[in-house]
N, CA, C and O of each residue as an XYZ file, in Angstrom:
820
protein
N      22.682     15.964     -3.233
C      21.507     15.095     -3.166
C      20.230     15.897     -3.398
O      19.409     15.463     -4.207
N      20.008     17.028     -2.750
C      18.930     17.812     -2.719
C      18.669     18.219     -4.343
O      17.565     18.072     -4.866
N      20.101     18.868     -5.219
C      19.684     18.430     -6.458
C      19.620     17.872     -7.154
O      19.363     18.360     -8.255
N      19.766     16.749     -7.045
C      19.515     15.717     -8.400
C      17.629     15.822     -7.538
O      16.702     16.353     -8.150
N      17.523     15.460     -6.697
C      16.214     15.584     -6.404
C      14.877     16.690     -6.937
O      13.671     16.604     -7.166
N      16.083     17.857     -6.958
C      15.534     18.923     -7.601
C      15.183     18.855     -9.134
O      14.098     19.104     -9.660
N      16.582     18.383     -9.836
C      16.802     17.564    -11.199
C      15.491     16.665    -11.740
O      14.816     16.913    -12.738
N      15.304     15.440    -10.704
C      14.366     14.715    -11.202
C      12.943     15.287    -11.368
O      12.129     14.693    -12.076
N      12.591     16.572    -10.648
C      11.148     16.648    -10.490
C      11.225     17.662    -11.656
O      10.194     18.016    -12.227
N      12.313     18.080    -11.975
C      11.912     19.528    -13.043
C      11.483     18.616    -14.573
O      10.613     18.813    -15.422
N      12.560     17.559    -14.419
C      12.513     16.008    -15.664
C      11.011     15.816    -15.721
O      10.460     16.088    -16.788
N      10.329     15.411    -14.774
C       9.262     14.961    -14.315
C       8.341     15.631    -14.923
O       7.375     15.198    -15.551
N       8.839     17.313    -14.612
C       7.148     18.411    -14.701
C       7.272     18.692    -16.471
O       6.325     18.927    -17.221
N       8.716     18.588    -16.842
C       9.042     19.123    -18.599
C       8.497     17.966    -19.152
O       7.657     18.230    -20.013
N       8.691     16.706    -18.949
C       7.938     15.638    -19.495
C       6.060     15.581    -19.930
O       5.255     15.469    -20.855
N       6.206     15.752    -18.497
C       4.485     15.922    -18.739
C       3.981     17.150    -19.925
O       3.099     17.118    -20.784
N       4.927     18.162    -19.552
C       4.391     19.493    -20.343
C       4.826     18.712    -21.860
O       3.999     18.502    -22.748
N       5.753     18.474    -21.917
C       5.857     17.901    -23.387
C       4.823     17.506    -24.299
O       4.373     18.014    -25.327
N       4.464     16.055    -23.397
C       3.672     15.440    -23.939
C       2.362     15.848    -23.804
O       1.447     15.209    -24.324
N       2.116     17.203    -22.928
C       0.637     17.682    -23.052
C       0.777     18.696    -24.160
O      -0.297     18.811    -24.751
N       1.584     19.358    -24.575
C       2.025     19.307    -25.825
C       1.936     18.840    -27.278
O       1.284     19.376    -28.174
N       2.629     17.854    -27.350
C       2.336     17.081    -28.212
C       1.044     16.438    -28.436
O       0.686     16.033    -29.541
N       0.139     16.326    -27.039
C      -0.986     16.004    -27.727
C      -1.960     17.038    -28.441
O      -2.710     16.743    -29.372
N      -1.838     18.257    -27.881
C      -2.271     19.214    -28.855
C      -2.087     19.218    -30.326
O      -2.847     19.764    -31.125
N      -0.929     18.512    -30.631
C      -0.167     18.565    -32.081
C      -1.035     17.908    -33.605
O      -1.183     18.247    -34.778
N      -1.570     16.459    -32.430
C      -2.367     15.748    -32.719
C      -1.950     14.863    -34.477
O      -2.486     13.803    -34.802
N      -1.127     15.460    -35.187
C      -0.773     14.805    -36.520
C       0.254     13.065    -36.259
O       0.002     11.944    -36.701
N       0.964     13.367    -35.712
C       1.799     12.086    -35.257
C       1.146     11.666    -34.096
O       1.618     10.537    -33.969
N       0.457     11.810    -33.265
C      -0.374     10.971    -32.208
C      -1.176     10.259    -32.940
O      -1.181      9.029    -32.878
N      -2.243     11.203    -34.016
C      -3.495     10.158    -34.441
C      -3.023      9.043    -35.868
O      -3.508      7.953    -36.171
N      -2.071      9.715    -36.434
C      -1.157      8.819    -37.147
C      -0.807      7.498    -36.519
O      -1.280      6.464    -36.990
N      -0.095      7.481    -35.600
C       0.145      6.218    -34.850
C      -0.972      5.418    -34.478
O      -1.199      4.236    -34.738
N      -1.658      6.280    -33.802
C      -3.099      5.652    -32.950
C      -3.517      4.713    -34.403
O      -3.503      3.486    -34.506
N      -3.869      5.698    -35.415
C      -4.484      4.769    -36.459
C      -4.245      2.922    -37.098
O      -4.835      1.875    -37.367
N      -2.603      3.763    -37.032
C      -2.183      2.653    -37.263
C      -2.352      0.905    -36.685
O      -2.617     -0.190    -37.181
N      -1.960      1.572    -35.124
C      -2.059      0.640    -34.407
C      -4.012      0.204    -34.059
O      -4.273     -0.735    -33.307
N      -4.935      0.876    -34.597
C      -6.252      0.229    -33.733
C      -6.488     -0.193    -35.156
O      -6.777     -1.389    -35.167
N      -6.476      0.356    -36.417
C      -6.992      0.265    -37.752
C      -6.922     -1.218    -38.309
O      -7.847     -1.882    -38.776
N      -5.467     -1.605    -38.126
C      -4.715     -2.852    -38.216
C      -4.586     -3.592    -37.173
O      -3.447     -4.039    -37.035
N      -5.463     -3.935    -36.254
C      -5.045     -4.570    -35.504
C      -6.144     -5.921    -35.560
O      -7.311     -5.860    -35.947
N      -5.456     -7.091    -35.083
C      -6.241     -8.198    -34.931
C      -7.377     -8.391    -34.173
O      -7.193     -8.871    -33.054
N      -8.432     -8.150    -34.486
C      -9.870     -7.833    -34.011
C      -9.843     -8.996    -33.253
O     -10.532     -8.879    -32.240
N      -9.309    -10.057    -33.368
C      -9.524    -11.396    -32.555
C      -8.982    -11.274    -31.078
O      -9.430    -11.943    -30.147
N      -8.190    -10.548    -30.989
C      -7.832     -9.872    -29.662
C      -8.218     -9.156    -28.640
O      -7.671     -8.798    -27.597
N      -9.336     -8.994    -29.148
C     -10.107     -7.317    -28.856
C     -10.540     -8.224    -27.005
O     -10.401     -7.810    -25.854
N     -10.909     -9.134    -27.396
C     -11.651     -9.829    -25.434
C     -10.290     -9.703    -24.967
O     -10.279     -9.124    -23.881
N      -8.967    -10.072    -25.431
C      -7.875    -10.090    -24.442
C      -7.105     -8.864    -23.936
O      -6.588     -8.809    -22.821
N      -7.068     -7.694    -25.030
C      -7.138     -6.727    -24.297
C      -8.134     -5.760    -23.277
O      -7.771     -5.060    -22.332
N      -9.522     -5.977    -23.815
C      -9.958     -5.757    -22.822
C     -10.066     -6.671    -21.448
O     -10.634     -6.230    -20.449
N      -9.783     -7.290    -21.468
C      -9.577     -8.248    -19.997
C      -8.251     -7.831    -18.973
O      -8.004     -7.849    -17.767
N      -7.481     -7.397    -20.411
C      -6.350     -6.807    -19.873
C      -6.792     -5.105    -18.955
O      -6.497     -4.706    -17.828
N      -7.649     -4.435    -20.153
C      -7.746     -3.367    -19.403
C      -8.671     -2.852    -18.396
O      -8.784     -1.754    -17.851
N      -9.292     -3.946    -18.307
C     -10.595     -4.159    -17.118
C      -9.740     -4.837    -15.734
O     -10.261     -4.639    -14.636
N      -8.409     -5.647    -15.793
C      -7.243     -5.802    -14.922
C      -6.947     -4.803    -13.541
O      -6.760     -5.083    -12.357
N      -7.003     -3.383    -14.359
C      -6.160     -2.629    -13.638
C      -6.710     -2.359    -12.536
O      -5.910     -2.529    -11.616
N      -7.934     -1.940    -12.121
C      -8.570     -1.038    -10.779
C      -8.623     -2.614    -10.241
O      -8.148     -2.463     -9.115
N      -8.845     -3.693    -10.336
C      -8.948     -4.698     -9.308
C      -7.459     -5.398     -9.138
O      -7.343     -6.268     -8.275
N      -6.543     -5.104     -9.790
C      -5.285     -5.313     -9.359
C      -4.361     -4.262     -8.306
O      -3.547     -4.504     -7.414
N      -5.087     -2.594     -9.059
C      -4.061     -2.164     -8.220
C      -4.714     -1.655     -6.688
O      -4.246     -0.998     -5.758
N      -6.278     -2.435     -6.983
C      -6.441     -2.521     -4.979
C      -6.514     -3.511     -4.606
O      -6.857     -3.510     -3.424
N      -6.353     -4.535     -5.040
C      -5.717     -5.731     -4.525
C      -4.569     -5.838     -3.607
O      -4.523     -6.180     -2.425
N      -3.419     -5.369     -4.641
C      -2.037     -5.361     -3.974
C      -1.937     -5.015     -2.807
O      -1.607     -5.711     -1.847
N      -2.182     -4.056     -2.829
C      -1.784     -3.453     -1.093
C      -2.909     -4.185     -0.562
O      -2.483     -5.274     -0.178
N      -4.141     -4.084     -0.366
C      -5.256     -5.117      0.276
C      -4.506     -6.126      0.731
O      -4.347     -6.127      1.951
N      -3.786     -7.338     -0.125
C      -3.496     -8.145      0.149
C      -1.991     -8.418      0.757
O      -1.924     -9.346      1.563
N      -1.270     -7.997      0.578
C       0.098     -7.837      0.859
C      -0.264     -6.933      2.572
O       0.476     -7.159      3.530
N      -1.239     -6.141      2.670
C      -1.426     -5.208      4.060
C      -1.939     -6.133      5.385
O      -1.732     -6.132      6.598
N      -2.888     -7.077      4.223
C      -3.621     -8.866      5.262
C      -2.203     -9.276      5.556
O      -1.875     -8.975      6.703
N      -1.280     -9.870      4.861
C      -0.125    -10.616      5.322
C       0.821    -10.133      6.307
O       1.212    -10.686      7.335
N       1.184     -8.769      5.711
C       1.285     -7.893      7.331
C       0.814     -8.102      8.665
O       1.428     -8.372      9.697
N      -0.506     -7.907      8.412
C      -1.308     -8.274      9.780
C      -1.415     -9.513      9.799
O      -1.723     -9.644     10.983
N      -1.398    -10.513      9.400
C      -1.382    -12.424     10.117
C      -0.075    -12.309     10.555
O       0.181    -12.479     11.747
N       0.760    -12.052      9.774
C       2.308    -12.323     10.358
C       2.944    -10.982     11.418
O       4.105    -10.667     11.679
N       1.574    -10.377     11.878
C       2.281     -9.126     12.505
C       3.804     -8.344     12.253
O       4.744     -8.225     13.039
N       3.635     -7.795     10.636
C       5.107     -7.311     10.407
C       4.582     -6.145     10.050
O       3.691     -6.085      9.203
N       5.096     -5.038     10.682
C       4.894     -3.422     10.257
C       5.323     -3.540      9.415
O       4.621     -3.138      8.488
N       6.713     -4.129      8.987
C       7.169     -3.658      7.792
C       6.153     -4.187      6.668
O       5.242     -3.423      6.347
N       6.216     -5.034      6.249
C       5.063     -5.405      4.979
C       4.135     -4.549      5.359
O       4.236     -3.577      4.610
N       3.169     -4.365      6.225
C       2.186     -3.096      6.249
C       2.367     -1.466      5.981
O       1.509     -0.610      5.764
N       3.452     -1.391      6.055
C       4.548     -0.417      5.164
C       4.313     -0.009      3.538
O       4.067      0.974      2.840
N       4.601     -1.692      3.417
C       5.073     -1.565      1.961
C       3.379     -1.556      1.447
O       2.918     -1.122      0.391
N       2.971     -1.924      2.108
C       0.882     -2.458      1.471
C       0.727     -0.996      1.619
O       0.188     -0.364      0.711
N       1.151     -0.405      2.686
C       0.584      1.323      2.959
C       0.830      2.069      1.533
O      -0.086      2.587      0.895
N       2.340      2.050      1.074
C       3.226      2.665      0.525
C       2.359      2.520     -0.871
O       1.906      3.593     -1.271
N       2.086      1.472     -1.598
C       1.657      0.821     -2.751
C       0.240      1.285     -2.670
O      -0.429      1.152     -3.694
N      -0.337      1.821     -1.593
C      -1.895      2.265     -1.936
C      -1.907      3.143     -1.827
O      -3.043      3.593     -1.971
N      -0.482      4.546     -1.397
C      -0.590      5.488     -1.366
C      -0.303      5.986     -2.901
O      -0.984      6.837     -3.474
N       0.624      5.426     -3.368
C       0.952      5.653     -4.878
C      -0.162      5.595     -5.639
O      -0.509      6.489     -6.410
N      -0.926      4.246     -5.394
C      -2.271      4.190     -6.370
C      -3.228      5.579     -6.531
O      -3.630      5.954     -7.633
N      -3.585      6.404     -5.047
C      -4.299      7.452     -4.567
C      -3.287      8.377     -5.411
O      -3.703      8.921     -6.434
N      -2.125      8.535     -5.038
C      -1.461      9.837     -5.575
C      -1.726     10.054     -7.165
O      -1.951     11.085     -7.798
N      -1.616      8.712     -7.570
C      -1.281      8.531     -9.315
C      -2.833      9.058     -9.706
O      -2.792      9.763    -10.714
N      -4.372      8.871     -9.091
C      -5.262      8.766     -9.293
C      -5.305     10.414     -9.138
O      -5.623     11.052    -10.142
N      -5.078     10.940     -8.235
C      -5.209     12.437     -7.683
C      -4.392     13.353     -9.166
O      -4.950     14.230     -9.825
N      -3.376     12.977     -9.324
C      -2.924     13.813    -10.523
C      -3.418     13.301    -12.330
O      -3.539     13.944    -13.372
N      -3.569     12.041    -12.017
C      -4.340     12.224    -13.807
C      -5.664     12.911    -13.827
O      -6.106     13.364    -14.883
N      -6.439     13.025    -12.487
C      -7.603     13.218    -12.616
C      -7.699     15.143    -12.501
O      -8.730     15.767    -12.751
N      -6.669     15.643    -12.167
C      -6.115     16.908    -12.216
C      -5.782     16.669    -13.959
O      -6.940     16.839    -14.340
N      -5.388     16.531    -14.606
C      -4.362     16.848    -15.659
C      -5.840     16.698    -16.991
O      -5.988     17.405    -17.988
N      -6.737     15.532    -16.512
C      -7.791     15.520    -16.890
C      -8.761     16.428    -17.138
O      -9.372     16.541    -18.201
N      -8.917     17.139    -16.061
C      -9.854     18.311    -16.186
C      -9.342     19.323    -16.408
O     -10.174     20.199    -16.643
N      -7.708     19.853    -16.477
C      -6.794     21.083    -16.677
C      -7.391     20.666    -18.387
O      -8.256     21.302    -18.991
N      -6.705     19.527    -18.867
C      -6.745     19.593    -20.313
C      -7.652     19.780    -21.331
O      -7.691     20.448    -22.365
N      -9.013     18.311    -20.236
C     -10.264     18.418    -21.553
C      -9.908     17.824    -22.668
O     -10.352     18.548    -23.559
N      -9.182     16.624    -23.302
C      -8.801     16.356    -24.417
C     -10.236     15.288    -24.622
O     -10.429     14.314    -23.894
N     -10.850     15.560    -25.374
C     -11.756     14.523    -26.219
C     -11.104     12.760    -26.725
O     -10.111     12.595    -27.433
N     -11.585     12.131    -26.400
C     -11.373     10.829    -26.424
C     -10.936     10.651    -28.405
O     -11.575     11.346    -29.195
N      -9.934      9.765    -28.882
C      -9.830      9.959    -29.984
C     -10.940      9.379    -30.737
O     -10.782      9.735    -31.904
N     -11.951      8.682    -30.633
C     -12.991      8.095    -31.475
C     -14.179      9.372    -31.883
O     -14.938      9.547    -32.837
N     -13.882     10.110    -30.641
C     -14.811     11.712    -30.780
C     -14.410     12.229    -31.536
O     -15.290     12.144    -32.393
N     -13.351     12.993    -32.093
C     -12.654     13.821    -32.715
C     -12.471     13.221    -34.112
O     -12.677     13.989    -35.052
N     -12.101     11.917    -34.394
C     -11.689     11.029    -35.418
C     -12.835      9.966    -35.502
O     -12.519      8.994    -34.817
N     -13.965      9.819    -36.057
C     -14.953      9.510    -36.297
C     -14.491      7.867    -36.698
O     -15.024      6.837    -36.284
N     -13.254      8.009    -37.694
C     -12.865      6.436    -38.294
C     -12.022      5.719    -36.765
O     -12.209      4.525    -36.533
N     -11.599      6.114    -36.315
C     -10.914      5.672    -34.772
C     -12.347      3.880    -34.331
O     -13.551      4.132    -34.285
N     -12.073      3.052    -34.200
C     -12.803      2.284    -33.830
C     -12.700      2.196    -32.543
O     -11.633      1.881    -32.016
N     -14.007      2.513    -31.718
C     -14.238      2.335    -30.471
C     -14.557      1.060    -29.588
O     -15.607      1.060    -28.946
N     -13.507     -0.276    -29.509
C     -14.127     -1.212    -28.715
C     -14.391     -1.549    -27.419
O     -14.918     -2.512    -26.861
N     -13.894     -0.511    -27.074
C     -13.936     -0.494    -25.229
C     -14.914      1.118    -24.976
O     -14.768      2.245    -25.448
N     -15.757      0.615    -24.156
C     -16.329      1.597    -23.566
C     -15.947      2.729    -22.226
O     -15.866      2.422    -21.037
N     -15.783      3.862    -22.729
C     -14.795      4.391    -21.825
C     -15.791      5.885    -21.631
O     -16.706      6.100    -22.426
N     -15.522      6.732    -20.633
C     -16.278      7.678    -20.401
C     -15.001      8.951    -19.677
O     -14.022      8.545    -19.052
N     -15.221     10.228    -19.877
C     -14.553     10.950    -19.649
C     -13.405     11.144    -20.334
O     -13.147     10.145    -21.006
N     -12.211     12.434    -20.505
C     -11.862     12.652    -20.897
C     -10.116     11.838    -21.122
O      -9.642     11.033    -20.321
N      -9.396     12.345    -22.456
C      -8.590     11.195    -22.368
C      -7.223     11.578    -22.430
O      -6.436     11.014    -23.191
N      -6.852     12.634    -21.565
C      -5.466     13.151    -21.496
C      -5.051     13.214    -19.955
O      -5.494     14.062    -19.180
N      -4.161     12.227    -19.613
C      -3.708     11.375    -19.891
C      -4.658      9.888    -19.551
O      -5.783      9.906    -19.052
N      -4.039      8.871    -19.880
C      -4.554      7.749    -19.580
C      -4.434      7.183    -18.578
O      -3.345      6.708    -18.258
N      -5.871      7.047    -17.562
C      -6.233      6.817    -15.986
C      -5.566      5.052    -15.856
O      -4.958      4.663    -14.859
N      -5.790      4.352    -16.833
C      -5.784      2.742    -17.094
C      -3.929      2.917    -16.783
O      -3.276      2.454    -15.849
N      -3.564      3.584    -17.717
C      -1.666      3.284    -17.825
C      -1.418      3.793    -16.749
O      -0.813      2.964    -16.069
N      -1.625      5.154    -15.971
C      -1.061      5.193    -15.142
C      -1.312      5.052    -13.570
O      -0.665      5.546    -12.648
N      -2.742      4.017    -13.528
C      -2.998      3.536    -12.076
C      -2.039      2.008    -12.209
O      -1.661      1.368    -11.228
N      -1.774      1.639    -13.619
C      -1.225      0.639    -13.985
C       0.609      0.757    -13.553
O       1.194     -0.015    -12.793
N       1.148      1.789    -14.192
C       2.421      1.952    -13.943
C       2.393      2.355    -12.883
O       3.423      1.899    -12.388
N       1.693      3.167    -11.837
C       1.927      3.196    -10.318
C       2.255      2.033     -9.823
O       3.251      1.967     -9.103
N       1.231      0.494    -10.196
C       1.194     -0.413     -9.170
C       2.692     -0.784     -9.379
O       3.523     -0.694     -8.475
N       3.041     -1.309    -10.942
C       4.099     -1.330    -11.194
C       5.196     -1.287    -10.306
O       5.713     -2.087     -9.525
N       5.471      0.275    -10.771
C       6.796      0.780    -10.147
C       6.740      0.847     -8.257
O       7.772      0.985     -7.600
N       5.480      0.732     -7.678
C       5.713      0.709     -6.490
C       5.626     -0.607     -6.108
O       5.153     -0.625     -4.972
N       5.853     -1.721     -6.505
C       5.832     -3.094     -6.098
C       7.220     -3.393     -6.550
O       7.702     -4.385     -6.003
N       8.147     -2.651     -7.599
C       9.213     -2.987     -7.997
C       9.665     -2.588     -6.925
O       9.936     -3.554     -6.211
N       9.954     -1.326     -6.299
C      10.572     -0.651     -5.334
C      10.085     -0.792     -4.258
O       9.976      0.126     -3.444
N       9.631     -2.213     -4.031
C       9.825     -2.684     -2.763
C       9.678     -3.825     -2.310
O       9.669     -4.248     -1.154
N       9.487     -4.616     -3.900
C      10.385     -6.087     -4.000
C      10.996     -5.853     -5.304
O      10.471     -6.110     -6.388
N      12.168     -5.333     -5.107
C      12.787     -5.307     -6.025
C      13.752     -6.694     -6.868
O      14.904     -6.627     -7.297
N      12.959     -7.688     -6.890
C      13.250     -9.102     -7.738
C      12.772     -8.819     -8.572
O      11.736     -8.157     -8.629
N      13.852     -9.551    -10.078
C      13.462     -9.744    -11.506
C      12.090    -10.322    -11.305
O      11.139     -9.565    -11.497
N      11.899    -11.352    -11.006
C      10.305    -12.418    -10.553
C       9.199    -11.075    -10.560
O       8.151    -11.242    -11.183
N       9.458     -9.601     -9.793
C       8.518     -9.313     -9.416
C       8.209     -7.666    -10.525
O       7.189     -7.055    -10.845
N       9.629     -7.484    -10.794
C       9.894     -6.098    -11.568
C       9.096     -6.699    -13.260
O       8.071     -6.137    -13.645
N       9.697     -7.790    -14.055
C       9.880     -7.907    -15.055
C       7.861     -8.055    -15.419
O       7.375     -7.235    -16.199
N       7.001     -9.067    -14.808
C       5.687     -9.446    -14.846
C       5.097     -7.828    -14.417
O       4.127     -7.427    -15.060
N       5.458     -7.268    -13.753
C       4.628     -5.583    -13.565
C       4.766     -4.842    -14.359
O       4.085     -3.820    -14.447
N       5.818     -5.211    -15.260
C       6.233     -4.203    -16.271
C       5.499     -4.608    -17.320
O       4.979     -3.788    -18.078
N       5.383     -5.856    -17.470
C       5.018     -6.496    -19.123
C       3.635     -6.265    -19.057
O       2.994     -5.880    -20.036
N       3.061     -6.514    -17.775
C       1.415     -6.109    -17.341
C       1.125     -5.049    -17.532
O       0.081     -4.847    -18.152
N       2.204     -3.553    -16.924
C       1.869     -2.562    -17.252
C       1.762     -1.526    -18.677
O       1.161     -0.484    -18.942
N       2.620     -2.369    -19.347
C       2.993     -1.936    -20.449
C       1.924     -2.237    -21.408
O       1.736     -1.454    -22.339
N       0.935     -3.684    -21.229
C       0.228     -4.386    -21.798
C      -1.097     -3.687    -21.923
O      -1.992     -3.733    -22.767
N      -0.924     -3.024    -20.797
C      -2.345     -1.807    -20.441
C      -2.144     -1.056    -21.423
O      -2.847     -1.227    -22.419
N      -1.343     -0.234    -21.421
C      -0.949      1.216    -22.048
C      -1.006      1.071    -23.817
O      -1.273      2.029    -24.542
N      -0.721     -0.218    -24.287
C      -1.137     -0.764    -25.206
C      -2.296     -1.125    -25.876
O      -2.585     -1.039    -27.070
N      -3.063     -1.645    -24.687
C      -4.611     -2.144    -24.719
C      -5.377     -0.826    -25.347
O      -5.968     -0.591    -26.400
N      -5.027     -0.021    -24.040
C      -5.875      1.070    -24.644
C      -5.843      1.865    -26.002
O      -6.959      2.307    -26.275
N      -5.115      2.093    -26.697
C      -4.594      2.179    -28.195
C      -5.437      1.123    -28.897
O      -6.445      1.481    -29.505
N      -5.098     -0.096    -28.851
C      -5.669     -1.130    -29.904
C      -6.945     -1.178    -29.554
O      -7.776     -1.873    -30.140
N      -7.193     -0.422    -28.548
C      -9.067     -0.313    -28.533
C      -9.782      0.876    -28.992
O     -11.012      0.893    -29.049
N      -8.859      2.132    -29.407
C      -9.021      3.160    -29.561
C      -9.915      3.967    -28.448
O     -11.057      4.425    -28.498
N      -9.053      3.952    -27.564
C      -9.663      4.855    -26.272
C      -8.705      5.352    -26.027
O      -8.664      5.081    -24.826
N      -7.340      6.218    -26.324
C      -6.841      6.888    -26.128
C      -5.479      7.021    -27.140
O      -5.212      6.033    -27.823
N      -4.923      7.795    -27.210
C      -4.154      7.975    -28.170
C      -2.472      7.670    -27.171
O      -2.341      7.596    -25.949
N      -1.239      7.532    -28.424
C      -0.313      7.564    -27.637
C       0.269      8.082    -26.430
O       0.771      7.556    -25.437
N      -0.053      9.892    -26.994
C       0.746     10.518    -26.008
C      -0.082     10.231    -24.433
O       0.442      9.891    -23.373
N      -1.515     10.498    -24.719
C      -2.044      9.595    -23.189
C      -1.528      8.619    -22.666
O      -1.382      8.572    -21.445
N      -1.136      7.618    -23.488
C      -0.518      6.385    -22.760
C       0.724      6.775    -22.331
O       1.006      6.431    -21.183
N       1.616      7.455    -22.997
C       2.929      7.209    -22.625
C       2.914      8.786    -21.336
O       3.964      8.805    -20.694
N       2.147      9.699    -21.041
C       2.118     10.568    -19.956
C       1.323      9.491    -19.155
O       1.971      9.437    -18.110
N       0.364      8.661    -19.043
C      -0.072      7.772    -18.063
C       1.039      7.319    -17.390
O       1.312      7.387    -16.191
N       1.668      6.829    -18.353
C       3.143      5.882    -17.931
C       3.905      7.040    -16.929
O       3.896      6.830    -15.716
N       4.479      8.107    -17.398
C       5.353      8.739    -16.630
C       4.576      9.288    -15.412
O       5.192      9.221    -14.349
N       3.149      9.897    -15.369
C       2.744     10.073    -14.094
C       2.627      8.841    -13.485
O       3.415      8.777    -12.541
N       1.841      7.627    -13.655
C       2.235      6.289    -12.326
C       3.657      6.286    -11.954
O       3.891      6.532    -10.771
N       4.792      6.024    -12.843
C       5.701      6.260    -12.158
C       6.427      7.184    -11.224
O       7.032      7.053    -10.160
N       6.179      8.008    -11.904
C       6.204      9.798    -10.723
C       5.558      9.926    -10.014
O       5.961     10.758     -9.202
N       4.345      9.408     -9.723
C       3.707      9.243     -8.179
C       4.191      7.971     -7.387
O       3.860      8.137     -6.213
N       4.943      6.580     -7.576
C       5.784      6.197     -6.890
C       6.756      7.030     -6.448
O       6.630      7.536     -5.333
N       7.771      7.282     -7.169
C       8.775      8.376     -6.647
C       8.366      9.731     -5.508
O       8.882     10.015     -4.427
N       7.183     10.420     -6.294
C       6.793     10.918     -5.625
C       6.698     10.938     -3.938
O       7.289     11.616     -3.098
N       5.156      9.335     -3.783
C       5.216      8.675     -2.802
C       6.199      8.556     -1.837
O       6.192      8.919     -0.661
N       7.364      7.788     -2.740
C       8.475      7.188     -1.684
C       9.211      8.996     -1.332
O       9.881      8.993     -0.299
N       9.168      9.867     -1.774
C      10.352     11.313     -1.260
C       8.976     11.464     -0.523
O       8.829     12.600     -0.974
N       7.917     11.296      0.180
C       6.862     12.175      0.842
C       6.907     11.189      2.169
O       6.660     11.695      3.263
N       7.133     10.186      2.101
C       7.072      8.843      2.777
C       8.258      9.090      3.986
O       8.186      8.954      5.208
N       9.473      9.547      3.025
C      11.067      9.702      3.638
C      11.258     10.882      4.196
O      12.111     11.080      5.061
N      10.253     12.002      3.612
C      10.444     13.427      4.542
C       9.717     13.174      5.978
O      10.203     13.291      7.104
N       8.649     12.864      5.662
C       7.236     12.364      6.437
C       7.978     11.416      8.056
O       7.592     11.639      9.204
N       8.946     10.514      7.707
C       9.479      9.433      8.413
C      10.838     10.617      8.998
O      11.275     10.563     10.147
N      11.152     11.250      8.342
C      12.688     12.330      8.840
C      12.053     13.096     10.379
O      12.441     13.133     11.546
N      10.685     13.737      9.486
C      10.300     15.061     10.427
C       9.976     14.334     11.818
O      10.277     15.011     12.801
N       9.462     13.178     12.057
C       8.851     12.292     12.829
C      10.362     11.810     13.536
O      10.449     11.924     14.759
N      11.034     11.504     13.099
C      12.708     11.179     13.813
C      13.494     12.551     14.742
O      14.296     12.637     15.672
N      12.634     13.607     13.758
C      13.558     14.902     14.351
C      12.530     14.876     15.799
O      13.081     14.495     16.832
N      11.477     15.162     15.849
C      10.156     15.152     16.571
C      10.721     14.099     17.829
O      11.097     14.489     18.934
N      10.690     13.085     17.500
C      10.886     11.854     19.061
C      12.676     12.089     19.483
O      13.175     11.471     20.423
C-alpha cells in the first residue's frame, strides 16, 4: 500500500515535470493553441467567458454551502466533506501559484502577438489557475459524492474551463492540461493528508 502510494506521487511529480517541459518546447503547444483560438466561433466568446468567470464563485461556494447544510442538519460528517472540498481548493491554489512563479511563462498573446486575447487575464500562465481550482472542485466533490449525477456535470464543467481558456487565448494547452493534473493531485493530495492527519489523532486518544 505504502507503494503504490509512493507510485502515485512520483506519477504525479514526472507529470508535472513533463508538461513543464513541454511547455518550454512551445512548437506543438502554440500550434494547437492557434488552432483552436484562430478558428474558433467568435459567437461564443460571452459563453466561455461566463464559463471561465464560473470558477472562483463555484469553487467557494461548494464547501460554503454544503458546510451551511452540515450545520442546519448538525452532521459532522457533511462538515467534513465541506472542510475537505475547501481544503483541496486552498491546496490546488497554494501549488499553481508556486509553479507560477518557479516558471514565469508569459501568457501566449505576449509572446505570439497573432494569439487573440478575449479574456482579460493578468499574471503569469504556467500552469492554468482557472483549470486547476476547477479540477480540484471537481475531483473533490466526486470523491465524496461519488454519483454519476454528481461526477459526470463536474467533469464536463471542469473540462469546459480548461477549454475556455484556450478559445480565449489566455493560456496555452500544456497550462490547461498541468492545471488539470495539479487540481486533481491536490484532491488526492488532500484526502492522504486528511487520513494521516485522522490516523495520528486515533493513535493520540
Amino acid at each position: 500500500m505504502k507503494f503504490k502510494k509512493i507510485l502515485i506521487l512520483k506519477i504525479y511529480v514526472v507529470l508535472i515535470y513533463f508538461f513543464s517541459c513541454f511547455a518550454h518546447s512551445q512548437n506543438a503547444d502554440i500550434d494547437l493553441l492557434r488552432s483552436l483560438n484562430k478558428n474558433r466561433n467568435t459567437a461564443l466568446d460571452p459563453a466561455f467567458k461566463a464559463i471561465s468567470n464560473s470558477v472562483v464563485p463555484i469553487g467557494i461556494a461548494a464547501p460554503v454551502i454544503i458546510y451551511s447544510i452540515g450545520l442546519i442538519k448538525k452532521d459532522s460528517t457533511v462538515k467534513k466533506q465541506a472542510l475537505f472540498i475547501g481544503q483541496t481548493f486552498l491546496v490546488s491554489a497554494f501549488i499553481t501559484t508556486a509553479l507560477k512563479h518557479s516558471t514565469k511563462r508569459e501568457r501566449p498573446y505576449v509572446t505570439y502577438p497573432d494569439i487573440d486575447q478575449a479574456y482579460s487575464s493578468t499574471g503569469y500562465a504556467f500552469p492554468s489557475g482557472h483549470t486547476s481550482t476547477a479540477f480540484a472542485t471537481a475531483t473533490s466533490l466526486s470523491m465524496e459524492y461519488p454519483q454519476w449525477y454528481v461526477i459526470a456535470p463536474s467533469f464536463v464543467w471542469a473540462s469546459a474551463v480548461g477549454y475556455s481558456r484556450m478559445h480565449l487565448g489566455v493560456h496555452y494547452p500544456s497550462d490547461v492540461i498541468t492545471g488539470a493534473i495539479v487540481g486533481s493531485g491536490s484532491a488526492y493530495l488532500s484526502y492522504k493528508m486528511n487520513k494521516w492527519i485522522n490516523k495520528k489523532r486515533l493513535k493520540k486518544g
